[in-house]
VOGU-911211 format. One record per residue: residue in three letters; x, y, z of N, C-alpha, C in turn. Coordinates in pm, 1 decimal, always signed. Layout:
BEGIN
<rec ALA; <X; Y; Z>; <X; Y; Z>; <X; Y; Z>>
...
This chain:
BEGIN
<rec UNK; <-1218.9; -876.3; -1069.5>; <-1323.8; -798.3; -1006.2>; <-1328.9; -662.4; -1076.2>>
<rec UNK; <-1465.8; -624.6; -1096.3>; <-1460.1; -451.9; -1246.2>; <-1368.7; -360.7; -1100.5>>
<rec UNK; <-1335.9; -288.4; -1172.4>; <-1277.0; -171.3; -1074.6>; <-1373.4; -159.4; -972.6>>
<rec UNK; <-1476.1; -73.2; -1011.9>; <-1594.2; -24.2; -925.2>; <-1645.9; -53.5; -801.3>>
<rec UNK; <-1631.3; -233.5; -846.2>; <-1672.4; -292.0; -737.4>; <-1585.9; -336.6; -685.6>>
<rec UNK; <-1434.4; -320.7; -690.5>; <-1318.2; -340.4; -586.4>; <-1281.4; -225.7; -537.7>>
<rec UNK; <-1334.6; -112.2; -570.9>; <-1310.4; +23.6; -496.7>; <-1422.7; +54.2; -409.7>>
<rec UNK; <-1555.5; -26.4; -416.6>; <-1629.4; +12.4; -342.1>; <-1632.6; -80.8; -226.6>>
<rec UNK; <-1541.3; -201.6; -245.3>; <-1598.9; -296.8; -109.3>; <-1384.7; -279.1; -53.6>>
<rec UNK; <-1341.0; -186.7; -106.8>; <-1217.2; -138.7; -67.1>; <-1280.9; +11.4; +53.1>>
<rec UNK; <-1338.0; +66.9; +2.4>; <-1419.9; +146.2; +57.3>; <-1448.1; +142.4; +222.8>>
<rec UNK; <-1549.7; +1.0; +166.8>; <-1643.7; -20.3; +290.5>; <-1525.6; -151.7; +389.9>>
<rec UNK; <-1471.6; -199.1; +357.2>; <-1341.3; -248.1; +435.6>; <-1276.3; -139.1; +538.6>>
<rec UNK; <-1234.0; -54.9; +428.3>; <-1148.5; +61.2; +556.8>; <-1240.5; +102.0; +632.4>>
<rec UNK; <-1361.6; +154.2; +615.4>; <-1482.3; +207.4; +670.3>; <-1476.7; +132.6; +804.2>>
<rec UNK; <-1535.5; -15.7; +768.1>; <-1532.6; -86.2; +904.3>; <-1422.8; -132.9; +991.6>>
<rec UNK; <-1310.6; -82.8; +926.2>; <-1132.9; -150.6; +991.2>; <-1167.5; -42.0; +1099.4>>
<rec UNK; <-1174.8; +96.8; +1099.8>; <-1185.6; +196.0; +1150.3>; <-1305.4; +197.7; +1326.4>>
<rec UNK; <-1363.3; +115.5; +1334.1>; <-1471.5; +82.0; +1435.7>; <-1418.9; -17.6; +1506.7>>
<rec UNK; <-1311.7; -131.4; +1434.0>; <-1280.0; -222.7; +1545.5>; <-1170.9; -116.1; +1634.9>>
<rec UNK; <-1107.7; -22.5; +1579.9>; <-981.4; +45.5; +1658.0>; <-1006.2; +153.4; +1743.9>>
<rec UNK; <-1195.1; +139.1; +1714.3>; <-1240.6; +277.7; +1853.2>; <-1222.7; +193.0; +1983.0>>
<rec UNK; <-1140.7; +227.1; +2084.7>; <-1108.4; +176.0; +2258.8>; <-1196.6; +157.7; +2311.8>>
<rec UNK; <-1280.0; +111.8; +2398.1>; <-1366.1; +112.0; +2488.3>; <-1380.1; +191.0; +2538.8>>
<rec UNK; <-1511.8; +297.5; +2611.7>; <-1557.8; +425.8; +2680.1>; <-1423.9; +497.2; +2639.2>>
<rec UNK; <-1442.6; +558.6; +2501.1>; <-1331.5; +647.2; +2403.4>; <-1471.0; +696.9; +2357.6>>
<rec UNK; <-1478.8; +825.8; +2305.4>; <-1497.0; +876.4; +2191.2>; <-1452.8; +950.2; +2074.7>>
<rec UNK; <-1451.0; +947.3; +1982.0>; <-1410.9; +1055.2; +1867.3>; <-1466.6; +1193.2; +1860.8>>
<rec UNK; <-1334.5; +1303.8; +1900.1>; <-1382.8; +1409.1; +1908.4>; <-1280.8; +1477.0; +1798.6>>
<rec UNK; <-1294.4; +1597.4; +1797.8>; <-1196.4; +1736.3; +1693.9>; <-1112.9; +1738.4; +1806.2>>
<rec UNK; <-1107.3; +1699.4; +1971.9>; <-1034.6; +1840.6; +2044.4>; <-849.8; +1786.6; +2066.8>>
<rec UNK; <-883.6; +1604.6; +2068.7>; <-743.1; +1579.4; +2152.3>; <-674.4; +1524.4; +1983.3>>
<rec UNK; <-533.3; +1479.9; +2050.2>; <-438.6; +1437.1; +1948.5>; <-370.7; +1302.0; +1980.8>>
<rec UNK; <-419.0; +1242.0; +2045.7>; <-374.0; +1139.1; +2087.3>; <-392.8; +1035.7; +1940.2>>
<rec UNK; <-241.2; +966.3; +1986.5>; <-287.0; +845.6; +1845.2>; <-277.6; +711.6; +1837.0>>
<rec UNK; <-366.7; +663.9; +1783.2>; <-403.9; +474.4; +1844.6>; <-279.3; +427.1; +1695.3>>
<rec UNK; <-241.5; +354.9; +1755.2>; <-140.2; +253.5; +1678.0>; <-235.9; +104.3; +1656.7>>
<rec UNK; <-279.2; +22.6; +1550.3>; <-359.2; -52.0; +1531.9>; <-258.2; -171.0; +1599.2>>
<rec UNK; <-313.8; -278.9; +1637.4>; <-201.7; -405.4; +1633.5>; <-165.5; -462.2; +1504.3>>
<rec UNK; <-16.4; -545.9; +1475.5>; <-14.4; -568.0; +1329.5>; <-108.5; -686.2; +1326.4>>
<rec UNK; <-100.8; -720.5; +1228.8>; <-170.2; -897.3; +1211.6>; <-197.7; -944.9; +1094.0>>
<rec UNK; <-56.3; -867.2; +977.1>; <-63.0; -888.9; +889.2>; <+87.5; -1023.4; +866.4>>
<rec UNK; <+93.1; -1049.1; +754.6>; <+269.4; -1164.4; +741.6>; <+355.4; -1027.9; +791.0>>
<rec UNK; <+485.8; -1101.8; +820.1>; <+612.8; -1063.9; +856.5>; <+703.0; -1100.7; +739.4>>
<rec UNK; <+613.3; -1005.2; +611.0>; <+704.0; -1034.5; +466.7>; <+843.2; -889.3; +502.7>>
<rec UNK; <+978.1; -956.5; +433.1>; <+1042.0; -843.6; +389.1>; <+1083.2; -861.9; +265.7>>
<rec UNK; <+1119.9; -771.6; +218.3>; <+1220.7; -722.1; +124.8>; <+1289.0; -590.8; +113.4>>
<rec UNK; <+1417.3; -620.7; +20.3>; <+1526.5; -574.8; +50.8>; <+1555.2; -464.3; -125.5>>
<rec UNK; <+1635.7; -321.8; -50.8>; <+1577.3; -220.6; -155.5>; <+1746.5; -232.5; -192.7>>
<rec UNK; <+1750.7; -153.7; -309.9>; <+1911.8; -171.7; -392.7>; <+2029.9; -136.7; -316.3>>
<rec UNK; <+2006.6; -97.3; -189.5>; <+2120.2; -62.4; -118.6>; <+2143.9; -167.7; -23.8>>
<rec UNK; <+2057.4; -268.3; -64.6>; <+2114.4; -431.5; +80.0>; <+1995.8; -372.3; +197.1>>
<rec UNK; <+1937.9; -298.7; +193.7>; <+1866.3; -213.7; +370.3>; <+1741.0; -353.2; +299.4>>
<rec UNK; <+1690.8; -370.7; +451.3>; <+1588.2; -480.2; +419.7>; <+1462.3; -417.4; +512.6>>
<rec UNK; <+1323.3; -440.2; +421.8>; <+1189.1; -363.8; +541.4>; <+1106.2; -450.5; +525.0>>
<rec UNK; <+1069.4; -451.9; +640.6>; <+982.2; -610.8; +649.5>; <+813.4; -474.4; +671.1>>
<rec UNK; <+721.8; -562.0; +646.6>; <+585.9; -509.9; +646.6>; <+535.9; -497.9; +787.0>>
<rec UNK; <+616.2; -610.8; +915.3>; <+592.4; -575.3; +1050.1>; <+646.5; -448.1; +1072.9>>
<rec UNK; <+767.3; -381.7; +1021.0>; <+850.1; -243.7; +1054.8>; <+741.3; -145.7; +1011.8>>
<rec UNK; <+640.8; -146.5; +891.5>; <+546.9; -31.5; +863.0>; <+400.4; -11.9; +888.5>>
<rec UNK; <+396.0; -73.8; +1022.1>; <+256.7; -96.8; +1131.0>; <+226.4; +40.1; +1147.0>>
<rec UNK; <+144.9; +90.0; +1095.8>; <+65.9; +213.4; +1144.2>; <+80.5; +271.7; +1006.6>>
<rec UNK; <+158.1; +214.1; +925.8>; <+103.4; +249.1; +795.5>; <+47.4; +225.7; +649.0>>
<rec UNK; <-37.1; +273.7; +588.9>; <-115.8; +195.5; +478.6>; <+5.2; +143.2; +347.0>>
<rec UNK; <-11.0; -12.7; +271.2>; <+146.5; -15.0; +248.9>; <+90.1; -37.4; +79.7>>
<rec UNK; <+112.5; +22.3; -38.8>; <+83.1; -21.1; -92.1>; <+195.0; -110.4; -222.2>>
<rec UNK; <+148.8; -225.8; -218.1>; <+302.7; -324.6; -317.8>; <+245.1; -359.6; -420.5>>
<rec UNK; <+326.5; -342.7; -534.0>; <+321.4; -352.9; -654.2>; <+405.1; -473.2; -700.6>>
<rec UNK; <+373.6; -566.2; -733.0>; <+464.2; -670.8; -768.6>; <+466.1; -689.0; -951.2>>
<rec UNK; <+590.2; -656.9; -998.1>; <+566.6; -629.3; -1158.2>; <+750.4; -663.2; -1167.9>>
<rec UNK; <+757.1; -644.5; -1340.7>; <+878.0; -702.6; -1368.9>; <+886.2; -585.7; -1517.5>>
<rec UNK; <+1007.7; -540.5; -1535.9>; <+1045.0; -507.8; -1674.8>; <+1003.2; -536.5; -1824.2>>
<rec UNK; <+1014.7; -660.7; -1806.4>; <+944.4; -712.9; -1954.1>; <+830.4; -719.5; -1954.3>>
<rec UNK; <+726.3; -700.3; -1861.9>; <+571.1; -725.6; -1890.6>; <+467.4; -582.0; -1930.5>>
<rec UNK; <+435.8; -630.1; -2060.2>; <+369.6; -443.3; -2077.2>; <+245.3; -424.9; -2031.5>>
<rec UNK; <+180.5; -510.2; -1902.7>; <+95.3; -408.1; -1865.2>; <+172.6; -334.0; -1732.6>>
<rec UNK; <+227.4; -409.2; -1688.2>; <+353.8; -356.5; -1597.0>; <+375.9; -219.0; -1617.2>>
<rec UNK; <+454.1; -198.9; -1736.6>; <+534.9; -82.0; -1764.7>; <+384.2; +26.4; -1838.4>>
<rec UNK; <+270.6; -33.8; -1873.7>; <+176.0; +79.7; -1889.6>; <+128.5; +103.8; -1763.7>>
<rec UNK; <+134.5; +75.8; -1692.5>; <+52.8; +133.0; -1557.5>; <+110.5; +187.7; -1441.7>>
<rec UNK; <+271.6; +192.6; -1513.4>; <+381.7; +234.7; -1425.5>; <+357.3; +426.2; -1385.1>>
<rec UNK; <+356.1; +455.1; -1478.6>; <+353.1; +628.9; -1525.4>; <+197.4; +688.0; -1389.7>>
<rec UNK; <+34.5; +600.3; -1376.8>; <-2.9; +607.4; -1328.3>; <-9.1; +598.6; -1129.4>>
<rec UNK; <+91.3; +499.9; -1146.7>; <+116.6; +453.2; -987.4>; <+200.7; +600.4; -997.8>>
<rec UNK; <+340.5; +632.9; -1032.0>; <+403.4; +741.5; -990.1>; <+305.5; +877.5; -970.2>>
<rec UNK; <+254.7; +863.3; -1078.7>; <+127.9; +995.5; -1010.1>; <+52.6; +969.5; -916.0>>
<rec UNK; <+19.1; +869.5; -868.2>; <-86.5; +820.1; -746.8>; <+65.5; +822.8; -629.1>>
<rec UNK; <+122.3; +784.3; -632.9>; <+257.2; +826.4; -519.9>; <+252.0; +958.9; -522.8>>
<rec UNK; <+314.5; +1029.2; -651.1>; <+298.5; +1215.8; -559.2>; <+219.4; +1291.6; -534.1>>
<rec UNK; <+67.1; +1247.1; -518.1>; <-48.8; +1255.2; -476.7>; <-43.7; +1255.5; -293.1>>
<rec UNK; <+51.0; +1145.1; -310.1>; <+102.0; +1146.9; -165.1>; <+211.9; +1181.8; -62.3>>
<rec UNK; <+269.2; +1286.2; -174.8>; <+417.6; +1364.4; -129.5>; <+416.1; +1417.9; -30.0>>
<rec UNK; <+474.6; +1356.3; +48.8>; <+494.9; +1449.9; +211.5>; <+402.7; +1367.6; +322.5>>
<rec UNK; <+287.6; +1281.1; +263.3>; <+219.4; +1199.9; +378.2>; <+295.2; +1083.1; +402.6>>
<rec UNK; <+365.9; +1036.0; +527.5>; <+405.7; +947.3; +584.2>; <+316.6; +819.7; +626.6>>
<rec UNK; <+199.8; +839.9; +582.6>; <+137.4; +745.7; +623.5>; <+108.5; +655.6; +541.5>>
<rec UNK; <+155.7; +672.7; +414.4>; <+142.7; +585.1; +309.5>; <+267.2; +521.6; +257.7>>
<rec UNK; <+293.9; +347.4; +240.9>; <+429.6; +334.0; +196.5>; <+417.8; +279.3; +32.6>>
<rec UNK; <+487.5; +292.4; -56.7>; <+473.8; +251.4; -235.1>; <+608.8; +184.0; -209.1>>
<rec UNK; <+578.5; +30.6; -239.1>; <+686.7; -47.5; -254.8>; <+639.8; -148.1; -380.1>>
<rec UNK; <+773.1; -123.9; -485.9>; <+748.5; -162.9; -665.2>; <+826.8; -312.7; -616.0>>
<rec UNK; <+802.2; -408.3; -610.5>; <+892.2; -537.2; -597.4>; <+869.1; -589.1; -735.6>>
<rec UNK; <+977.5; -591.7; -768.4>; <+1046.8; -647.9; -927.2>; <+1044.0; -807.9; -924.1>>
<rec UNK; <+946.2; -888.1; -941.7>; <+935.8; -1074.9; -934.2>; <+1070.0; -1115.8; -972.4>>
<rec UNK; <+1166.2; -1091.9; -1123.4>; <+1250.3; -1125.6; -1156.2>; <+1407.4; -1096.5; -1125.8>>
<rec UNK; <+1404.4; -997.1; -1011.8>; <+1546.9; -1006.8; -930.7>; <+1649.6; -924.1; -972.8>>
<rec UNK; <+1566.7; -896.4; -1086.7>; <+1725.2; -775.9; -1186.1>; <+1693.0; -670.2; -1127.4>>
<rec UNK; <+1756.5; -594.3; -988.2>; <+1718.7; -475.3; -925.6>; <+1791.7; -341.3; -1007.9>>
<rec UNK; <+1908.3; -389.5; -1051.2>; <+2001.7; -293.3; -1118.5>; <+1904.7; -244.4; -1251.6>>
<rec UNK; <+1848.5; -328.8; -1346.7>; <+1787.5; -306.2; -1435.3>; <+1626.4; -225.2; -1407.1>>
<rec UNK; <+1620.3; -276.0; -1286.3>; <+1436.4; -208.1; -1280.2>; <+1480.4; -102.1; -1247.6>>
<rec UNK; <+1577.9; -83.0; -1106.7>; <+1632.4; +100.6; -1116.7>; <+1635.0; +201.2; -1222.2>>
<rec UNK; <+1723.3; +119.5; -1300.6>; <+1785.4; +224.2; -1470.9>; <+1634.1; +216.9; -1551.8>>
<rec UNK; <+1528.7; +150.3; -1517.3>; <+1378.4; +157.1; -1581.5>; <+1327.9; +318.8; -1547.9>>
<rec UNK; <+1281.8; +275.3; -1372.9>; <+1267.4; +407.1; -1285.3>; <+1364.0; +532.1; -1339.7>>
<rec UNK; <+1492.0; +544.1; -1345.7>; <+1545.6; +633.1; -1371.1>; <+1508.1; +703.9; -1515.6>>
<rec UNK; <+1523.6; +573.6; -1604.0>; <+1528.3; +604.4; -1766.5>; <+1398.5; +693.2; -1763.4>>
<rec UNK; <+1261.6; +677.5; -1686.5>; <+1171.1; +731.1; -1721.1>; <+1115.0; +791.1; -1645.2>>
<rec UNK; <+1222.2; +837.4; -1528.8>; <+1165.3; +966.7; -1439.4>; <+1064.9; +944.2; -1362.2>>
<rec UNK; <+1025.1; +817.1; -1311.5>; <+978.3; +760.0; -1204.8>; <+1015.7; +784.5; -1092.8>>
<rec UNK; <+981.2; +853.8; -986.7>; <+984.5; +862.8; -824.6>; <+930.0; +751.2; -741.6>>
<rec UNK; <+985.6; +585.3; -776.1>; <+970.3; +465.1; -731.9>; <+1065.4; +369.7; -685.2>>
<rec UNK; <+1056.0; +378.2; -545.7>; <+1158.9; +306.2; -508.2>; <+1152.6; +140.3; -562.6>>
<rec UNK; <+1254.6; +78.0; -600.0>; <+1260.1; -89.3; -628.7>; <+1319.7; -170.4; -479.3>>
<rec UNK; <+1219.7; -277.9; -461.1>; <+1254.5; -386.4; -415.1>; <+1296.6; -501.8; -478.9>>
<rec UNK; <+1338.1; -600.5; -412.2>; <+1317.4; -742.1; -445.7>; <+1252.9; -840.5; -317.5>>
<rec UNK; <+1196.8; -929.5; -344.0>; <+1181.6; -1014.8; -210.9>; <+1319.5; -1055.7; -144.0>>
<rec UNK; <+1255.3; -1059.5; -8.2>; <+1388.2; -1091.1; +108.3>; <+1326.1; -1197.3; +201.7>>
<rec UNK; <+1219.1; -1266.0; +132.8>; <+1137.8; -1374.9; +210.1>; <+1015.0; -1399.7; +119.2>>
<rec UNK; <+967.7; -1525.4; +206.8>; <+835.8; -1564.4; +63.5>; <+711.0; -1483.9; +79.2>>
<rec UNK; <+702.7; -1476.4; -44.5>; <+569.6; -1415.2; -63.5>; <+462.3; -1485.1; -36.9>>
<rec UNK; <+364.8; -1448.7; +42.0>; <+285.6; -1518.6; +71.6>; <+158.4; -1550.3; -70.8>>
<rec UNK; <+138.1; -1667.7; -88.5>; <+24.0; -1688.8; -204.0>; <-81.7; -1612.3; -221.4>>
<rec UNK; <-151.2; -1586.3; -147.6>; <-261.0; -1462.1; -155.6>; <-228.7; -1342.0; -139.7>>
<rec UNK; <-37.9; -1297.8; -180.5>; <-34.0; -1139.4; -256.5>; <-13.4; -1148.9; -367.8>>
<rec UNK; <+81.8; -1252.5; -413.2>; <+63.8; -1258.9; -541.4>; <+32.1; -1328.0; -661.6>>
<rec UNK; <+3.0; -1457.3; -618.7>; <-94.9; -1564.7; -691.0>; <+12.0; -1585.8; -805.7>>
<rec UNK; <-72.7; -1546.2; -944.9>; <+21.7; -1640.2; -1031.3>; <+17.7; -1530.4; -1148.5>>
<rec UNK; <-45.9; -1399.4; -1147.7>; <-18.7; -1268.7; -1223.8>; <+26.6; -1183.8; -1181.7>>
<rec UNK; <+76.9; -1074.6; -1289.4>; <+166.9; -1014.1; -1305.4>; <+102.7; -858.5; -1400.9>>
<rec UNK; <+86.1; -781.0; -1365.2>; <+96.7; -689.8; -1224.1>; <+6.4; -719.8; -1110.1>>
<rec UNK; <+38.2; -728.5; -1012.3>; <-19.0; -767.2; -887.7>; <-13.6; -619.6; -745.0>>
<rec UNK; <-128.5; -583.4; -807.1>; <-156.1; -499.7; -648.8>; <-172.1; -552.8; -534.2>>
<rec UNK; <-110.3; -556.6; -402.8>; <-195.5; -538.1; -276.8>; <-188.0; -399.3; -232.6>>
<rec UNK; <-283.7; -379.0; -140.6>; <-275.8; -240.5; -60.2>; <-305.5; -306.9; +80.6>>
<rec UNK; <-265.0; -279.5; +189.4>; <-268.4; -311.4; +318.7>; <-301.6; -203.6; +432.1>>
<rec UNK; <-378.2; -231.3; +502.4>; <-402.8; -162.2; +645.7>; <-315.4; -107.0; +667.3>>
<rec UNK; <-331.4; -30.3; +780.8>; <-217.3; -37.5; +879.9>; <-224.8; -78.1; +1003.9>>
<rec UNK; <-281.5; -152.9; +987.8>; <-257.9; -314.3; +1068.2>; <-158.0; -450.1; +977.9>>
<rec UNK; <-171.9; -442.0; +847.0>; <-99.6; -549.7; +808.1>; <-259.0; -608.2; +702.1>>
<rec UNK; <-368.5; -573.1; +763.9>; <-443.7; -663.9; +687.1>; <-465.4; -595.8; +531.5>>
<rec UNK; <-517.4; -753.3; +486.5>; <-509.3; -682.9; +343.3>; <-626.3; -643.1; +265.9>>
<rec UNK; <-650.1; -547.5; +233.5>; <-772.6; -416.0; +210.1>; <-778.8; -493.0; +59.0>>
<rec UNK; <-686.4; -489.7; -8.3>; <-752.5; -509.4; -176.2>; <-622.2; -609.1; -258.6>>
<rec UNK; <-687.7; -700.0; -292.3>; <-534.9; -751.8; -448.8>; <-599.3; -709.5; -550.4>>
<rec UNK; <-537.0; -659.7; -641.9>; <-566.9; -639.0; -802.1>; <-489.3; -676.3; -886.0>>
<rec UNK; <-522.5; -748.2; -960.2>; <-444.9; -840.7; -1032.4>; <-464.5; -756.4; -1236.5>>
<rec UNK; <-353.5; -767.5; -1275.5>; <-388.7; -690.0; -1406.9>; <-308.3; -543.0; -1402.8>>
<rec UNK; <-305.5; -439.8; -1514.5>; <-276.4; -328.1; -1497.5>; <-404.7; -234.7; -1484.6>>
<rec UNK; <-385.6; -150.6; -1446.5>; <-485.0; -83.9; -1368.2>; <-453.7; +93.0; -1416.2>>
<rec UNK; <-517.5; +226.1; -1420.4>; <-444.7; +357.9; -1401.9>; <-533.7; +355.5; -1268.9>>
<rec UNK; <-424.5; +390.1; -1171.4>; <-425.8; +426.4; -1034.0>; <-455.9; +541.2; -1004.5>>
<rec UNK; <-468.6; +657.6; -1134.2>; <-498.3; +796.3; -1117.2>; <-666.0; +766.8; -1071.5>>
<rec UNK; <-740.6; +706.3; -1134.4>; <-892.3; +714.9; -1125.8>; <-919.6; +749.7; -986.9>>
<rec UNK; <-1049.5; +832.8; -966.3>; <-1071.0; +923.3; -892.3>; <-1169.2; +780.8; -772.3>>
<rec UNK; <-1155.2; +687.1; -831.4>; <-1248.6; +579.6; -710.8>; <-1091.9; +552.7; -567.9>>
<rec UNK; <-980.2; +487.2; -720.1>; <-899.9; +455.8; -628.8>; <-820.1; +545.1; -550.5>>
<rec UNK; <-857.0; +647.0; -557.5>; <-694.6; +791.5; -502.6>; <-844.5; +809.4; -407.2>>
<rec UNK; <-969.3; +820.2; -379.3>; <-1022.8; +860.1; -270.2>; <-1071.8; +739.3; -180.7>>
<rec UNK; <-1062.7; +598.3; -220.5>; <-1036.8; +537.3; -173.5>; <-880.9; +494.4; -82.2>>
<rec UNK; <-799.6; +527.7; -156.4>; <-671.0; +515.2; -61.4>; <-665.1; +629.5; +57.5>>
<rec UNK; <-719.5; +746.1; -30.4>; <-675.5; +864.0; +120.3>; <-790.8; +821.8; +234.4>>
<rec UNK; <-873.4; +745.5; +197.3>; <-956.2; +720.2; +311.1>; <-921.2; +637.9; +413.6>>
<rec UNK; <-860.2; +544.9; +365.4>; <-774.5; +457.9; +424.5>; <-682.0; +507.1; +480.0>>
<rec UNK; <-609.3; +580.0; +410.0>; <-506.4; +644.2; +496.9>; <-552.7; +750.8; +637.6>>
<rec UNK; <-633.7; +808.6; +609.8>; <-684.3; +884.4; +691.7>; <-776.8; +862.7; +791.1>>
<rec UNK; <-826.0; +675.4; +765.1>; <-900.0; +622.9; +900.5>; <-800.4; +630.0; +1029.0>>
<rec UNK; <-669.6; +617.5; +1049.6>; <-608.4; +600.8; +1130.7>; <-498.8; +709.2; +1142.9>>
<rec UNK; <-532.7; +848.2; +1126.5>; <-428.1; +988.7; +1153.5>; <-412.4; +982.4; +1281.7>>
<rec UNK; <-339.3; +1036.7; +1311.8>; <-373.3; +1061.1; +1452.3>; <-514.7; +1081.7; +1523.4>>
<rec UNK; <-593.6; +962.4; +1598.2>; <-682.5; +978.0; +1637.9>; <-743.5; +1043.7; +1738.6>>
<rec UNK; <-850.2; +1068.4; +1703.0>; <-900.1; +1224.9; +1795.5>; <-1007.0; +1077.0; +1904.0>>
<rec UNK; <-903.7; +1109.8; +2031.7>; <-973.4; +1033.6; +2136.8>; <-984.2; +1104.7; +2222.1>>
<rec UNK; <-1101.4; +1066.4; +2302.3>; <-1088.5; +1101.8; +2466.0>; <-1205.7; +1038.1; +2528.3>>
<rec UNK; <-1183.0; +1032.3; +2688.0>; <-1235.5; +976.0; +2735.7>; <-1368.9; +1027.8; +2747.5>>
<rec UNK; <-1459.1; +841.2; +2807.1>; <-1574.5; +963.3; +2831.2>; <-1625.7; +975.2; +2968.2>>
């Protein structure tokens, strides 16, 4: 799918995720702080980061998740690596966004000393359960980005620079359909 047109119907996805989670006789105002938690209703995938700790995608409900599924030896992998880390500290300090790099081939020790060797601020996974077929099909680099509900907003398959100004205002939009929502009754 050209970029363009996976950033624009990425777009209009979050756009409308955002209308099923207005409450009944609620409106959206500036004044209150109250905040809607979406239901999940995405898989109950985990995986597990170099220290044995395991996070399943049900544990990061309320937040937008984005997984990278790539491996060491593949060079569009490692060209599009440098871009995702800048699209992560784009998001330094927002909690509402999670960047999880899952390594397909299992060498966690080696994708670390990658991250390290090249000053990457990317945490490594590995799978800790199956991947479901429609995240990562049968290429390599494999984007999903997810709700925060669980559903899934976009796959991109290929290497990609994540800096482009469609996808970084497309993600904060997403991220920012579900801040703390300004409700109140009416």
């Amino acid at each position: 799918m050209p970029l363009l047109l996976m950033t624009v119907s990425f777009c209009f996805a979050a756009r409308h995720q955002n209308e099923k989670w207005k409450q009944p006789n609620q409106t959206v105002t500036s004044a209150d702080t109250t905040s809607v938690t979406p239901e999940y209703s995405g898989p109950d995938v985990t995986f597990m980061d170099e220290n044995g700790n395991a996070v399943s995608l049900k544990s990061l409900k309320g937040k937008v998740v984005f997984i990278n599924f790539w491996a060491t030896w593949c060079p569009p992998c490692r060209h599009e690596m440098p871009s995702i880390n800048k699209l992560k500290q784009s998001f330094t300090g927002n909690d509402n966004i999670v960047f999880l790099m899952v390594i397909i081939d299992g060498n966690i020790k080696k994708s670390k000393a990658f991250m390290k060797k090249n000053k990457y601020d990317l945490s490594v996974y590995i799978p800790n359960s199956e991947i479901p077929g429609n995240f990562l099909g049968s290429a390599i680099p494999t984007t999903v980005i997810l709700a925060r509900n669980g559903d899934m907003i976009a796959r991109i398959e290929g290497g990609r620079d994540y800096t482009s100004p469609e996808i970084t205002k497309a993600l904060n939009e997403l991220v920012q359909i579900y801040q703390p929502a300004l409700l109140t009754n009416k």
